[in-house]
KOLNU-151703 format. One record per residue: residue number from 1; residue in one letter; x, y, z of N, C-alpha, C in turn. Coordinates in steps of 0.1 Angstrom, whole numbers. Layout:
REM residues N
nr = NUM	rest = A	n_u = X	n_v = Y	n_w = Z	ca_u = X	ca_v = Y	ca_w = Z	c_u = X	c_v = Y	c_w = Z
...
***
This chain:
REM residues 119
nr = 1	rest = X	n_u = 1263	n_v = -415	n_w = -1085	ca_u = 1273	ca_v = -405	ca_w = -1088	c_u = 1287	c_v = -412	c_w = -1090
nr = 2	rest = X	n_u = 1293	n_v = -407	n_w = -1102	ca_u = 1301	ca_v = -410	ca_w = -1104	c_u = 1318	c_v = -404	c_w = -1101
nr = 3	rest = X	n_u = 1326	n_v = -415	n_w = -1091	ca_u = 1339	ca_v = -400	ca_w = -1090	c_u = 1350	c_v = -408	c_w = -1099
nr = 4	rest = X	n_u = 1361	n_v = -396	n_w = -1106	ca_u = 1372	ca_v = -396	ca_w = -1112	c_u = 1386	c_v = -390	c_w = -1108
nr = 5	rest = X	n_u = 1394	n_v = -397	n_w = -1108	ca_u = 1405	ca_v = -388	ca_w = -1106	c_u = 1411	c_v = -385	c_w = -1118
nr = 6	rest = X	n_u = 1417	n_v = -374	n_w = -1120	ca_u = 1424	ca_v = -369	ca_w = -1132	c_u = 1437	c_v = -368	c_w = -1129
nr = 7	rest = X	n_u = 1444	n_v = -378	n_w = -1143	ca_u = 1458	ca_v = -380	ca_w = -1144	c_u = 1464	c_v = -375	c_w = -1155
nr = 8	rest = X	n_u = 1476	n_v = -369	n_w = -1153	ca_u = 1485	ca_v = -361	ca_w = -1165	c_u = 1496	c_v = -372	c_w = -1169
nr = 9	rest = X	n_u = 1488	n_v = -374	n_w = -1182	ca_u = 1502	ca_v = -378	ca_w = -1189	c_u = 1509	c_v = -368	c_w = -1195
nr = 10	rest = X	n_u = 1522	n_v = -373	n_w = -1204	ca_u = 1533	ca_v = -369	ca_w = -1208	c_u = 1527	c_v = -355	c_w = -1213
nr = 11	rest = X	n_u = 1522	n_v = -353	n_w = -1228	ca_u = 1519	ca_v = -348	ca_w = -1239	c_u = 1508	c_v = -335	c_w = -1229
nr = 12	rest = X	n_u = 1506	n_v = -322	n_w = -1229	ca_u = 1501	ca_v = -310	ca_w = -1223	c_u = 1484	c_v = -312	c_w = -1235
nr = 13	rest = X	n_u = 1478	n_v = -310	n_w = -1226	ca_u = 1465	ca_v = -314	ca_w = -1228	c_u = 1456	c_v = -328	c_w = -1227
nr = 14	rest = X	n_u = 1465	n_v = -338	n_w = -1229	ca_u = 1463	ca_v = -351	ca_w = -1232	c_u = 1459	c_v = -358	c_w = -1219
nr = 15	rest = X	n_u = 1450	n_v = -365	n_w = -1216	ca_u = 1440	ca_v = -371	ca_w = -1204	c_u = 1436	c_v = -380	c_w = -1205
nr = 16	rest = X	n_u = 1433	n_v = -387	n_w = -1194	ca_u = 1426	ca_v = -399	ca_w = -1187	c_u = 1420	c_v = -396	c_w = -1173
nr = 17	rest = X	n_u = 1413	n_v = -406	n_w = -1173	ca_u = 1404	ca_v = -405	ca_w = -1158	c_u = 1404	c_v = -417	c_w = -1153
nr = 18	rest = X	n_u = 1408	n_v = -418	n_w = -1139	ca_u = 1411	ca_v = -433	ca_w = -1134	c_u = 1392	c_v = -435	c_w = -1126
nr = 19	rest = X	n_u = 1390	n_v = -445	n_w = -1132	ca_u = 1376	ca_v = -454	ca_w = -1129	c_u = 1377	c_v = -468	c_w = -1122
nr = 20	rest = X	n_u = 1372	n_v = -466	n_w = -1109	ca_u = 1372	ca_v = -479	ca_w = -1103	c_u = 1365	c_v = -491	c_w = -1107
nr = 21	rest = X	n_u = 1369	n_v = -502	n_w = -1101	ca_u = 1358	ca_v = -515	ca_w = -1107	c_u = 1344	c_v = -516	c_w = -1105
nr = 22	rest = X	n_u = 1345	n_v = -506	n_w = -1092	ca_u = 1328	ca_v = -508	ca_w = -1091	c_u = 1321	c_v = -496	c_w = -1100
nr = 23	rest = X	n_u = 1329	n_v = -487	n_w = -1104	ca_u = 1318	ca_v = -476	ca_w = -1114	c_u = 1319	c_v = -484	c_w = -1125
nr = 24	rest = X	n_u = 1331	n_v = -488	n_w = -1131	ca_u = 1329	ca_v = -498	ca_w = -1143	c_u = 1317	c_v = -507	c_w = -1147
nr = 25	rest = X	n_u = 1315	n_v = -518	n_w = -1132	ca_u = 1300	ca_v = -528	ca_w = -1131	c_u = 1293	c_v = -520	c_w = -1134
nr = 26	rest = X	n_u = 1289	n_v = -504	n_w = -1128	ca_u = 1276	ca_v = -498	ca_w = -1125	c_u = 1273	c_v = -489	c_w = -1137
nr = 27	rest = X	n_u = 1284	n_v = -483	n_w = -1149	ca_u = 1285	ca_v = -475	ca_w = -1157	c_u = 1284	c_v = -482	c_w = -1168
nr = 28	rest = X	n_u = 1293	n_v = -495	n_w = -1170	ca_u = 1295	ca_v = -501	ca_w = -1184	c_u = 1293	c_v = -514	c_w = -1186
nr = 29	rest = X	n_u = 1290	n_v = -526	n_w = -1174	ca_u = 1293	ca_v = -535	ca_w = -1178	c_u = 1282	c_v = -544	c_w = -1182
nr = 30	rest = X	n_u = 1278	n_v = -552	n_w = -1190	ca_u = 1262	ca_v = -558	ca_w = -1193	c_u = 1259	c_v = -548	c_w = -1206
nr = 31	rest = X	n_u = 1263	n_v = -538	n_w = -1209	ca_u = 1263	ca_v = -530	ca_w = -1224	c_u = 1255	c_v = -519	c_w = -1219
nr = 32	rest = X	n_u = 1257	n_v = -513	n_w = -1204	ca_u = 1248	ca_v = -503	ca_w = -1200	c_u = 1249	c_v = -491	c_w = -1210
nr = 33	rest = X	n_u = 1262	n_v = -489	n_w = -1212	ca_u = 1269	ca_v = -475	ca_w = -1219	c_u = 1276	c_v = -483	c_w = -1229
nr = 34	rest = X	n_u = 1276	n_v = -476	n_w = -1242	ca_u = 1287	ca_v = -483	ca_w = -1249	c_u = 1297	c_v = -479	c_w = -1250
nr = 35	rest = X	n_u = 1310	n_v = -487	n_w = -1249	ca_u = 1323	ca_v = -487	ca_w = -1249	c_u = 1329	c_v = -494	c_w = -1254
nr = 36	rest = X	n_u = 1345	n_v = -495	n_w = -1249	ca_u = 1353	ca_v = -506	ca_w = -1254	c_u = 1362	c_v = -507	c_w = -1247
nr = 37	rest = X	n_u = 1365	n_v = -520	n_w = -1241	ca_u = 1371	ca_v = -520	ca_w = -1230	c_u = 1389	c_v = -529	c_w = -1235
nr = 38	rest = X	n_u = 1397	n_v = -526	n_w = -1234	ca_u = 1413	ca_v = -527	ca_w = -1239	c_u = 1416	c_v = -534	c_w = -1229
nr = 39	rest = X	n_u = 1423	n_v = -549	n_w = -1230	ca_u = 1430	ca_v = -557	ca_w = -1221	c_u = 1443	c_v = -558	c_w = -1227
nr = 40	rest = X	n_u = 1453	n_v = -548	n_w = -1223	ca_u = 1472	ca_v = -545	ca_w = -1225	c_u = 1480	c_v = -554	c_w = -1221
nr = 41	rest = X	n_u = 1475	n_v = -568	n_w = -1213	ca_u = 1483	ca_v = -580	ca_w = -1210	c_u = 1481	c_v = -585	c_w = -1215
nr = 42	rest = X	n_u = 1496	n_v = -597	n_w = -1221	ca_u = 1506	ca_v = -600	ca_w = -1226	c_u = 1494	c_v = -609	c_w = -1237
nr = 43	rest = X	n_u = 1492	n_v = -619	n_w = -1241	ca_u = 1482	ca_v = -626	ca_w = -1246	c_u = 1479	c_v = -636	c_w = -1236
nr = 44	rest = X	n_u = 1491	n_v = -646	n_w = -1236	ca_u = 1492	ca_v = -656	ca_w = -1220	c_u = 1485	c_v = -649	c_w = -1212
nr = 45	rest = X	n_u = 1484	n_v = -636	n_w = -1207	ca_u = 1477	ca_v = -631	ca_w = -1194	c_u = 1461	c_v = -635	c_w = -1196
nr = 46	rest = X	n_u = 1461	n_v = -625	n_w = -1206	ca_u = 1447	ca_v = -625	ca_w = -1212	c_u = 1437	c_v = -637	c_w = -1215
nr = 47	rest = X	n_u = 1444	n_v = -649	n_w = -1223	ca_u = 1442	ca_v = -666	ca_w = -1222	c_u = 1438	c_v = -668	c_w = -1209
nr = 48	rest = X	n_u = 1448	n_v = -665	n_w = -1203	ca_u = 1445	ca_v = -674	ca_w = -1183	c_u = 1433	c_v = -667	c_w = -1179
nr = 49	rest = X	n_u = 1427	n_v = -655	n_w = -1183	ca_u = 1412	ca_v = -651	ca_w = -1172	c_u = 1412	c_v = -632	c_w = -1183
nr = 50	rest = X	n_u = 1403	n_v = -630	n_w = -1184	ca_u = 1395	ca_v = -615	ca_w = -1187	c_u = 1384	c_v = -615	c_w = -1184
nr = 51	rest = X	n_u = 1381	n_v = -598	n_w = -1184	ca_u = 1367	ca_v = -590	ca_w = -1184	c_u = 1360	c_v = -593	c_w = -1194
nr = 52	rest = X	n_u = 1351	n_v = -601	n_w = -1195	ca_u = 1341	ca_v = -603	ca_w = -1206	c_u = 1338	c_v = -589	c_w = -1213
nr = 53	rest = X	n_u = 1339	n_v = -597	n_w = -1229	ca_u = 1341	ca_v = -584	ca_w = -1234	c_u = 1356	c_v = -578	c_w = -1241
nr = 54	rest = X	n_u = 1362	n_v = -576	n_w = -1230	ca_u = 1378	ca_v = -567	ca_w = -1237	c_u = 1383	c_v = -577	c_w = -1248
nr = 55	rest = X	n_u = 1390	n_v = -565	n_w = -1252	ca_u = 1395	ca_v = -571	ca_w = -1266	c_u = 1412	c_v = -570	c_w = -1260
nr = 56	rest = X	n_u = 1418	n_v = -575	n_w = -1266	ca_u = 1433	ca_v = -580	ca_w = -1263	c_u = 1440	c_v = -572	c_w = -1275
nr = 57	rest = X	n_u = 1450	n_v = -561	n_w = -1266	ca_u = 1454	ca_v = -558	ca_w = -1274	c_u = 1472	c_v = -553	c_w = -1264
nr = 58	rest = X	n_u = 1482	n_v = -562	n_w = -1265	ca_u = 1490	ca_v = -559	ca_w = -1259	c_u = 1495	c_v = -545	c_w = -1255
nr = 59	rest = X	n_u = 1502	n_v = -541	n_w = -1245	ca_u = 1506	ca_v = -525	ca_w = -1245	c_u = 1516	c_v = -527	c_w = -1252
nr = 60	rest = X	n_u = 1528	n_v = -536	n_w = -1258	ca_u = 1539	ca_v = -532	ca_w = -1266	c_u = 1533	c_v = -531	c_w = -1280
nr = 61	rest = X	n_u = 1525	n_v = -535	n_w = -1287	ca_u = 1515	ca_v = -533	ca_w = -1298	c_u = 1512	c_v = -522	c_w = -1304
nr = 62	rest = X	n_u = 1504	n_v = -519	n_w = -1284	ca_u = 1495	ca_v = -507	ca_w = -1290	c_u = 1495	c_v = -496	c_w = -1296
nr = 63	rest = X	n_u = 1507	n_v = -491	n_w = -1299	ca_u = 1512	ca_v = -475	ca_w = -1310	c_u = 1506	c_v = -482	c_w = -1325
nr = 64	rest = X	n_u = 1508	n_v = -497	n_w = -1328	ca_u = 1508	ca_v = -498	ca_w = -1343	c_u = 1490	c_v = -503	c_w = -1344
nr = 65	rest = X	n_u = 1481	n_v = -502	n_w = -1329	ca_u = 1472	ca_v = -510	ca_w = -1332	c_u = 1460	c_v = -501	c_w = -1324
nr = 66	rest = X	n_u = 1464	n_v = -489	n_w = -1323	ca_u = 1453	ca_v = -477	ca_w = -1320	c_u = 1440	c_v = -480	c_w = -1326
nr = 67	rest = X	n_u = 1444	n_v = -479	n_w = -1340	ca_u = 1432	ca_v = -476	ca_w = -1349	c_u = 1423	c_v = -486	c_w = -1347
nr = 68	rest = X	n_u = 1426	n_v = -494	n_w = -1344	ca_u = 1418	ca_v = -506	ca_w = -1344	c_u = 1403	c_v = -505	c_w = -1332
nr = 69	rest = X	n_u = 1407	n_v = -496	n_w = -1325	ca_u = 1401	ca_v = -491	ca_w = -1315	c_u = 1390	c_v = -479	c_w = -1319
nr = 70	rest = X	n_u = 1376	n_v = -479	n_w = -1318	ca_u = 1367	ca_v = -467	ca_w = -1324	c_u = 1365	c_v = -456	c_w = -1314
nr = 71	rest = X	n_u = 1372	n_v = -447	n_w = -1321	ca_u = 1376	ca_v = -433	ca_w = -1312	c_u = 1357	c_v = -424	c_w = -1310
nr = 72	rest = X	n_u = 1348	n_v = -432	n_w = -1313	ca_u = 1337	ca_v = -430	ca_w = -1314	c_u = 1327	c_v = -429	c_w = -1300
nr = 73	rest = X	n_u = 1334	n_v = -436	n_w = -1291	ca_u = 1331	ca_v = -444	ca_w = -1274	c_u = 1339	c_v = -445	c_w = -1260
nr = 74	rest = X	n_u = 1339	n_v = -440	n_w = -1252	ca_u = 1344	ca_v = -443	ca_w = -1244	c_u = 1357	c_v = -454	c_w = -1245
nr = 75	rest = X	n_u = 1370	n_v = -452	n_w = -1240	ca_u = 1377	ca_v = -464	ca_w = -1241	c_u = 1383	c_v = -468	c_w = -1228
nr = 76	rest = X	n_u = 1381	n_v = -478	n_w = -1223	ca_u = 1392	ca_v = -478	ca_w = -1207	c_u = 1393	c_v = -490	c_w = -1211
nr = 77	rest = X	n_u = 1408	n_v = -492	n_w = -1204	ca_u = 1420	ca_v = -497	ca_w = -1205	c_u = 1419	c_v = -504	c_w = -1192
nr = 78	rest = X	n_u = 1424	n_v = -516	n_w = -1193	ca_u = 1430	ca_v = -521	ca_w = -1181	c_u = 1440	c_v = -533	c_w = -1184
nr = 79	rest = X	n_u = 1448	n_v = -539	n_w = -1169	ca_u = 1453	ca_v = -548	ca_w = -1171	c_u = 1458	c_v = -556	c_w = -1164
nr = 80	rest = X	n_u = 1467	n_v = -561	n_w = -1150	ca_u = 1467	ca_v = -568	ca_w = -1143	c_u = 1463	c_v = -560	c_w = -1131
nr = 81	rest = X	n_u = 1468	n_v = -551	n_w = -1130	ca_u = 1469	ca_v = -543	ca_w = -1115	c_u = 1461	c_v = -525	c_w = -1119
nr = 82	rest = X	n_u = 1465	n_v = -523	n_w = -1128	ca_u = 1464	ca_v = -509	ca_w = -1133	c_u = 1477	c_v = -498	c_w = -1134
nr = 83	rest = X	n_u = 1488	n_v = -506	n_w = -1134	ca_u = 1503	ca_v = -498	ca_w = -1141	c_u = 1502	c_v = -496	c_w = -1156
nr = 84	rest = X	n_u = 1500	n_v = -507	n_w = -1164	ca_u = 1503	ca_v = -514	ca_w = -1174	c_u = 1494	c_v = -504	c_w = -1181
nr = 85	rest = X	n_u = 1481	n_v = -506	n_w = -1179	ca_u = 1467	ca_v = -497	ca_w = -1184	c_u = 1469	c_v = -484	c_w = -1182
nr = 86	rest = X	n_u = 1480	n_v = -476	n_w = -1173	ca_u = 1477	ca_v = -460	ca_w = -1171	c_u = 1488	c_v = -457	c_w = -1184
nr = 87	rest = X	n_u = 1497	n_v = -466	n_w = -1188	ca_u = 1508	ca_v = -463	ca_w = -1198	c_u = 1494	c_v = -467	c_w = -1210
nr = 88	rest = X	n_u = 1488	n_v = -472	n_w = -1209	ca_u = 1475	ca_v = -474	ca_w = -1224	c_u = 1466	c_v = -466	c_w = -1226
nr = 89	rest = X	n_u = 1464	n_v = -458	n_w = -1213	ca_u = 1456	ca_v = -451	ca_w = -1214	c_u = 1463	c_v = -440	c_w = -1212
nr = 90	rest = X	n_u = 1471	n_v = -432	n_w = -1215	ca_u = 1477	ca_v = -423	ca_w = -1217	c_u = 1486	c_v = -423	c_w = -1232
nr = 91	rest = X	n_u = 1486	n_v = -435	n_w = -1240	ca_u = 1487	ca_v = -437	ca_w = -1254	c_u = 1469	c_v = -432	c_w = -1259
nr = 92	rest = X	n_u = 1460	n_v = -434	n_w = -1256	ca_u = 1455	ca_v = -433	ca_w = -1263	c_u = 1445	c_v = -424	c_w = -1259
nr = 93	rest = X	n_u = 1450	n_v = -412	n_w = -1253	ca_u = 1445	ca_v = -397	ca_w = -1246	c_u = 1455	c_v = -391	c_w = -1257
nr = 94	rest = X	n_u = 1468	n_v = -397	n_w = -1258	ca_u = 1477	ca_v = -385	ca_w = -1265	c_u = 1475	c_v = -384	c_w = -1280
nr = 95	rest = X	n_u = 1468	n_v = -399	n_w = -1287	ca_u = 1464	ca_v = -398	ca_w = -1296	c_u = 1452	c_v = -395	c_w = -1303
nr = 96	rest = X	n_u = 1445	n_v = -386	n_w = -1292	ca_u = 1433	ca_v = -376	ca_w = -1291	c_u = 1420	c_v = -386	c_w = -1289
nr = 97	rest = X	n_u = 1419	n_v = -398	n_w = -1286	ca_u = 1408	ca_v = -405	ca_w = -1278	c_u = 1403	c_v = -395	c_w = -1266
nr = 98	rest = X	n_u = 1388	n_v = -390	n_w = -1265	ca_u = 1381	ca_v = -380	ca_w = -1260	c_u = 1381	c_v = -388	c_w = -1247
nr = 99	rest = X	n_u = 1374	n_v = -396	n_w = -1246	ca_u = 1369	ca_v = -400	ca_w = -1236	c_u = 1379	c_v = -415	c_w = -1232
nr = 100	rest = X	n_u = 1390	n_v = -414	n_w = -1222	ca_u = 1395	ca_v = -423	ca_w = -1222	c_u = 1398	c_v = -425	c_w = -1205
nr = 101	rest = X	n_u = 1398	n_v = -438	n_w = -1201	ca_u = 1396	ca_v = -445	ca_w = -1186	c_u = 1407	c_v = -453	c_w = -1184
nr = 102	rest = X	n_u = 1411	n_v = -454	n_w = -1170	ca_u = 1425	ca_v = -462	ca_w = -1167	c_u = 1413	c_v = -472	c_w = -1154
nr = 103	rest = X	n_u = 1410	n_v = -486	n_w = -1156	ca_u = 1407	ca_v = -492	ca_w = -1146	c_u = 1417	c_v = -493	c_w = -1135
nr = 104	rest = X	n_u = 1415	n_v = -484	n_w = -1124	ca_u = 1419	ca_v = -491	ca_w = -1112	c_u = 1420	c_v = -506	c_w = -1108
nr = 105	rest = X	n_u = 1431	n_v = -511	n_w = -1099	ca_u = 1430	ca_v = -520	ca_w = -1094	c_u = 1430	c_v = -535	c_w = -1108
nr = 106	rest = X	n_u = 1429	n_v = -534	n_w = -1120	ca_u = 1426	ca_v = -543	ca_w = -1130	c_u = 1422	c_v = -556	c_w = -1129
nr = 107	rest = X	n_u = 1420	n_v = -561	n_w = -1135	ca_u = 1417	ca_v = -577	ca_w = -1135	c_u = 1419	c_v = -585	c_w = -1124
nr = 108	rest = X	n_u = 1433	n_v = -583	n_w = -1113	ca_u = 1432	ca_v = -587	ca_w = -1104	c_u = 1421	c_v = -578	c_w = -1090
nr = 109	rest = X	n_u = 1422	n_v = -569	n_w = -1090	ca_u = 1412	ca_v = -563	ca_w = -1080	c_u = 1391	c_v = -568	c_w = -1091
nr = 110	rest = X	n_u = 1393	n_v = -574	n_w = -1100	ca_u = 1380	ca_v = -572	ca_w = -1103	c_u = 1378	c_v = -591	c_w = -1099
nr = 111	rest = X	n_u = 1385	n_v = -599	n_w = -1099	ca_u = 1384	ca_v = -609	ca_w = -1098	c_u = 1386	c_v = -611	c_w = -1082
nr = 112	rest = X	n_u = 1391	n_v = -604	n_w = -1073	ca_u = 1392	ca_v = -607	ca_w = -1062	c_u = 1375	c_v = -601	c_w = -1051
nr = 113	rest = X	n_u = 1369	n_v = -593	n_w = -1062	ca_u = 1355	ca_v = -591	ca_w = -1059	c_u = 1344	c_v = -599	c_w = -1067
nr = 114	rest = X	n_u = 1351	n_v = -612	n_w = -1069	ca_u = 1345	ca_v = -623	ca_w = -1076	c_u = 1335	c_v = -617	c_w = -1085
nr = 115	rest = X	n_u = 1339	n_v = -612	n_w = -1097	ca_u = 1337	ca_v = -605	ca_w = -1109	c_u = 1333	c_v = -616	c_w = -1119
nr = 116	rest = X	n_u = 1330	n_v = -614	n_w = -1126	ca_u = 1330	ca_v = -629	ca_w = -1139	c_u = 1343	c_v = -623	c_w = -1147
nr = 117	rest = X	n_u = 1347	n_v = -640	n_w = -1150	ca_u = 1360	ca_v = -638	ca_w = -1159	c_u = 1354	c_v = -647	c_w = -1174
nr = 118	rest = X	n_u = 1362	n_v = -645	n_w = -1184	ca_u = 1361	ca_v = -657	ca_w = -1193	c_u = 1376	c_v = -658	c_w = -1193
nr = 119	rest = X	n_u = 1375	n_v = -673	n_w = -1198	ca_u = 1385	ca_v = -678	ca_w = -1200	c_u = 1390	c_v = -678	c_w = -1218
***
């Protein structure tokens, strides 16, 4: 079972659901569910250690670099901590992405449960 909390962004209708690291492992990671997973730090962040997998796409970017993302799948967002990723994942709830996730805790809470990183 899977739990979510529901968070309001700006825009009236517009949503995300905050998902922890461990429903992430258990829901998405290894290609259980297809998705796409958004890493919103800086590029240097991203270089130094990621979620195998995410694609890099800074949050100052991200308005000109939505599309690039397939509104077809799941998308959650993360990024150091999970501040950075609720402002990305509420860009791309407002831009009508259905199904859109704020990782809790981000990269650092997934690496401190000795997670795999690539470099």
């Amino acid at each position: 079972m899977f739990f979510f909390n529901r968070s309001a962004p700006a825009q009236a209708g517009a949503s995300y659901q905050n998902l922890t690291t461990d429903d992430y492992l258990a829901r998405y990671f290894n290609g259980q569910q297809a998705h796409t997973l958004v890493d919103v730090r800086t590029s240097e962040e991203y270089c130094s250690g990621h979620i195998p997998g995410a694609v890099n796409i800074p949050l100052n970017a991200l308005p000109a670099r939505l599309k690039e993302v397939p509104a077809d799948k799941p998308v959650i967002v993360v990024c150091a901590t999970g501040s950075r990723s609720r402002s990305g994942a509420s860009a791309f709830a407002r831009a009508g992405y259905a199904e859109v996730y704020n990782l809790q805790g981000g990269t650092t809470r997934w690496m401190m449960q000795r997670r795999p990183i690539e470099a």
